[in-house]
N, C-alpha and C positions, 0 to 999 in steps of 0.2 A: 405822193410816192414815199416823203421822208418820213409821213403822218403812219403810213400803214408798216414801215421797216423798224416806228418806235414800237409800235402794238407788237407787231410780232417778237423785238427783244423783251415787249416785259412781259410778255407771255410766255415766252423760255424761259426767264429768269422767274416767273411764277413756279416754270412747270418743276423746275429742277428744286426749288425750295421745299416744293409737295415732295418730293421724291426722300429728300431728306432727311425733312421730319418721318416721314414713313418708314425708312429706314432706320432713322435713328432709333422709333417708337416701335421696332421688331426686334433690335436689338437689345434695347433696355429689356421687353421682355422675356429676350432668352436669356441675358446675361439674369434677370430676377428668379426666373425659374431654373436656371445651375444653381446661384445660389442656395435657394429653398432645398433642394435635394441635398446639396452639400450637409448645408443645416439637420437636413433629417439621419442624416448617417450619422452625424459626430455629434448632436446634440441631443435630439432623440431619445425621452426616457423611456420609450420603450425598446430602443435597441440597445443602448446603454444596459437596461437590464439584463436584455436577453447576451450578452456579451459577459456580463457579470458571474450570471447564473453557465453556462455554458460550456466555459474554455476547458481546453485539457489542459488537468494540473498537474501531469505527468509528462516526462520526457521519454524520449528513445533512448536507451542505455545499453553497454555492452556489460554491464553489473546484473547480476542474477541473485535476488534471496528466496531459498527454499523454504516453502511452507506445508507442512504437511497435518494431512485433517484425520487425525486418527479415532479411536472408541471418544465417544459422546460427542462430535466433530464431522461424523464421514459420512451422515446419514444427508442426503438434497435439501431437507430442509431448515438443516445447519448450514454446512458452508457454503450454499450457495447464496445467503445473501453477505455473509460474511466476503465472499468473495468477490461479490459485486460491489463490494466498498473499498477492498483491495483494487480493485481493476481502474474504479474512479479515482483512487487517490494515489496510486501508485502504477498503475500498468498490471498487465500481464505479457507472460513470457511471450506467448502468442500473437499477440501485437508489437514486440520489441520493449516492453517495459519490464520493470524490475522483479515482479513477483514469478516466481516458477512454482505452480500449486501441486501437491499429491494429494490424493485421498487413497487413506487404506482401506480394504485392499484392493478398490478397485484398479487403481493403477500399477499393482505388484502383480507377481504369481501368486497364489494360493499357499499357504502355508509358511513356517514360520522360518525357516531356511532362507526360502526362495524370497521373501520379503527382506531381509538381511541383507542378502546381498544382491536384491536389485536395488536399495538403497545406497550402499556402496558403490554399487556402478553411478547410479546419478553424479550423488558428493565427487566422482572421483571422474567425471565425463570432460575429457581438455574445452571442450566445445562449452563449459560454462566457465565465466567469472564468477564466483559466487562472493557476495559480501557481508555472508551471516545467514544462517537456517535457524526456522522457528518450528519446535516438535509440538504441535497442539494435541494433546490426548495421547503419548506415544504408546503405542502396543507393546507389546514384550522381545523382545530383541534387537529393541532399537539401539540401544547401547551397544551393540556389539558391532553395528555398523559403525557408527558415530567412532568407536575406540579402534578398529583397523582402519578409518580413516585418517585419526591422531597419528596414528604410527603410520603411516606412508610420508603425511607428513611432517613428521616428529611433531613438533607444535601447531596446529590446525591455523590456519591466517587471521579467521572471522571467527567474530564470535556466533557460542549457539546457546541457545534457550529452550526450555520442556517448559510447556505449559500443560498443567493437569494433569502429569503423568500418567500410564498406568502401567508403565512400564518396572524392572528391577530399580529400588530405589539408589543401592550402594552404585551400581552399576552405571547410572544418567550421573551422579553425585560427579563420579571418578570421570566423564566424558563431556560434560556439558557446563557450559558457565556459568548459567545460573539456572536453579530449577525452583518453578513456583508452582504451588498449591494451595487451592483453596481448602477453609479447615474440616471441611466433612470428607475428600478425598483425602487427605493427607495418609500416603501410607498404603492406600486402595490397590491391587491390580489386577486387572478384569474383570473388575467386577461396577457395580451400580450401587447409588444409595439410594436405596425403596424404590425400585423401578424407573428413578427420576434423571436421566443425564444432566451430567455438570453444565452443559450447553442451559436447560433448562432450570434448573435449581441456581443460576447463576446470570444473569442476565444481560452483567456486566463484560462477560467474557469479550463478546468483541472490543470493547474498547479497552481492556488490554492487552489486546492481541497486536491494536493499532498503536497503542502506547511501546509494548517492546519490540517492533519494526522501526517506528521512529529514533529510539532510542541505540536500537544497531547500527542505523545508518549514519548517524551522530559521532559513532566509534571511527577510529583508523584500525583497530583488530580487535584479536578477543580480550580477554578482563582478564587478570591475573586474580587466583584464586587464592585471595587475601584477605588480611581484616575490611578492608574499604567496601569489599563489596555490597555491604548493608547499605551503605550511603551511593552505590551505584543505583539500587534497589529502588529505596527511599528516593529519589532523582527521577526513576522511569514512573512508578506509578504513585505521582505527588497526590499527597492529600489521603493516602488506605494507609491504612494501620497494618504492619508487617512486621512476621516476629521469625526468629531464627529454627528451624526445623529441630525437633528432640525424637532420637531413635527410639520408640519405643523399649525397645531391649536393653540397649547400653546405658540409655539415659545422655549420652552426650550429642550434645549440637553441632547441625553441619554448618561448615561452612559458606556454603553456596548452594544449600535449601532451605527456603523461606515459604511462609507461608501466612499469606490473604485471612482476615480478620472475618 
């Protein structure tokens, strides 16, 4: 009886040892297999990649900078990739980021009035912060928005930039911080060089479009229109050759028109 009470304890104490190891050897491999997964999330060069390549490099902002896509600019197959490099690297308004886009004139009324001052309305809408407008291509009475906008607020907060005018020269000169052109438009308005837009005859244009966004946002306001401003210039788009604008007429140089080599 005591011979068959030992068999049955070490047959308990068998059974429960199996149970053990069994347990033990289920546990080891769920605790191995969390790990492994762990591992593939955080170490993982192909997620690592796909994380690298991916992320949004733009924030939600209550800052607004106006861009508007005017003559050699407004046509789909300029700024819209121009703009989908905007939207990756900056936002758009429509999302909560930074960029608020125009194109004329599809986004105005019709004529050269009613573009004026729906411009005006924009710049002057309480419902934007704005922290710099960029004029790409401007049409012709862009200056007159831009300059009743100066005057509502005597000194305008943000700075603003024409690129490629085509706008009144004296007129963007007298309203806008700084105005750049490349050397075959210099002077141009509304018109084309050999049927060719600046978009096209210039290739570089997006990246300085991207260059004088980053460089406004760099700012705490606009530029004072001074000597420095060459080396403000010189600063935004390092590395081009830029020389100080000469009125054809008077023979004297602006101050804050420059012009792309």
């Amino acid at each position: 009886m005591k011979k068959n009470k030992k068999v049955a304890g070490a047959c308990l104490v068998l059974f429960f040892g199996i149970s053990l190891l069994t347990l033990a050897g289920c546990n080891k491999k769920a605790n191995h297999k969390a790990d492994k997964s762990a591992a593939d999330i955080e170490f993982s060069d192909g997620i690592v990649d796909d994380f690298s390549d991916s992320p949004q490099r733009w924030h939600i902002t209550n800052k607004r900078l106006l861009v508007l896509f005017g003559y050699d600019f407004n046509t789909p197959q300029v700024y819209e990739p121009i703009l989908a490099s905007l939207q990756r690297r900056f936002g758009l308004d429509a999302d909560g980021g930074l960029i608020l886009p125009l194109v004329y004139p599809n986004d105005f009324r019709h004529g050269a009035r009613g573009y004026s001052g729906d411009l005006l309305a924009v710049l002057q809408d309480p419902s934007y912060d704005f922290c710099g407008a960029l004029l790409i291509g401007a049409p012709e009475n862009t200056h007159l928005a831009i300059a009743r906008n100066q005057d509502e607020w005597q000194e305008t907060p943000y700075p603003i930039i024409a690129l490629f005018p085509q706008d009144d020269v004296l007129g963007l000169e007298a309203t806008c911080d700084i105005v750049l052109d490349k050397g075959f438009t210099a002077g141009l308005v509304g018109d084309t060089v050999e049927d060719e837009t600046v978009a096209q005859a210039f290739p570089e244009a997006e990246e300085i479009i991207l260059q004088s966004i980053d460089y406004m946002l760099a700012l705490s306001g606009p530029l004072e229109k001074n000597g420095i401003l060459q080396n403000h210039v010189l600063q935004m788009y390092k590395g081009r050759k830029i020389h100080h604008y000469t009125d054809p007429e008077t023979g004297l140089q602006a101050i804050n028109h420059f012009v792309l080599n």
